[in-house]
N, C-alpha and C positions, 0 to 999 in steps of 0.2 A: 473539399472539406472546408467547412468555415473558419474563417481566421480566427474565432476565441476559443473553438474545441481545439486548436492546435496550438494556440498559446497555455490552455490549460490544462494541456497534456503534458506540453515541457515543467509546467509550474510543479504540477502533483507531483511528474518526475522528479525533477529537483529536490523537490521538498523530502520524500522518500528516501535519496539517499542521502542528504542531509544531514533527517534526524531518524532514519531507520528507522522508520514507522510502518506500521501492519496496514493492510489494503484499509481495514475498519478504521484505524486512528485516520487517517488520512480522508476518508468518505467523510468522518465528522468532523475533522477541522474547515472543510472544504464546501460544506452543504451539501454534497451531492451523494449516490450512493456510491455503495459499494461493487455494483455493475457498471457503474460511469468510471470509477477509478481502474477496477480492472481493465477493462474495455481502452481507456485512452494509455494504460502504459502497456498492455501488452499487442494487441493491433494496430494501435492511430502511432502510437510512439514508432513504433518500426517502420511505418511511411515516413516519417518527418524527419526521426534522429537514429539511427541505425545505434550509434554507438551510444548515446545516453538509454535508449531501450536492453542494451546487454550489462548497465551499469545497474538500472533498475533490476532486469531479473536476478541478478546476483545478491541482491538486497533481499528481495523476495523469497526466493530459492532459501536463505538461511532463517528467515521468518518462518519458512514451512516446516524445517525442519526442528524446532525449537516449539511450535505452535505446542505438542502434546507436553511441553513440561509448561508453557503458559499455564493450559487448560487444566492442569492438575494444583498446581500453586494458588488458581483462582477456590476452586474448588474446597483448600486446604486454606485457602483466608477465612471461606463462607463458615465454615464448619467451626473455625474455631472466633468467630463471631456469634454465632448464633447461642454459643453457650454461657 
């Protein structure tokens, strides 16, 4: 693997658990997508950093779990903008 897809794998890691960011905030602070960021912390992260890859899923894992009351809050901004 190349040395800058594995230094910015630890980066996106880091950063993730940091500031608790969703795969998508993180694709867009970072420029890349949101299949490069998945991709480097859930496969490339676990060749590199065993233990910073189980710090990111635990990050993520609560992200998923909380996604459906995002996606309803988002929805409940839209609606009450639009009027």
């Amino acid at each position: 693997m190349k040395d800058y897809i594995e230094e910015r794998a630890v980066s996106i890691a880091n950063y993730i658990i940091e500031h608790s960011t969703t795969v998508r905030q993180t694709a867009k602070d970072f420029g890349v997508s949101k299949s490069t960021v998945h991709k480097d912390v859930t496969e490339r992260l676990e060749h590199i950093n065993p233990g910073l890859a189980r710090e990111v899923r635990r990050v993520l894992d609560v992200n998923k779990s909380e996604r459906h009351i995002r996606g309803g809050m988002a929805t409940k901004e839209k609606y009450l903008h639009q009027h």
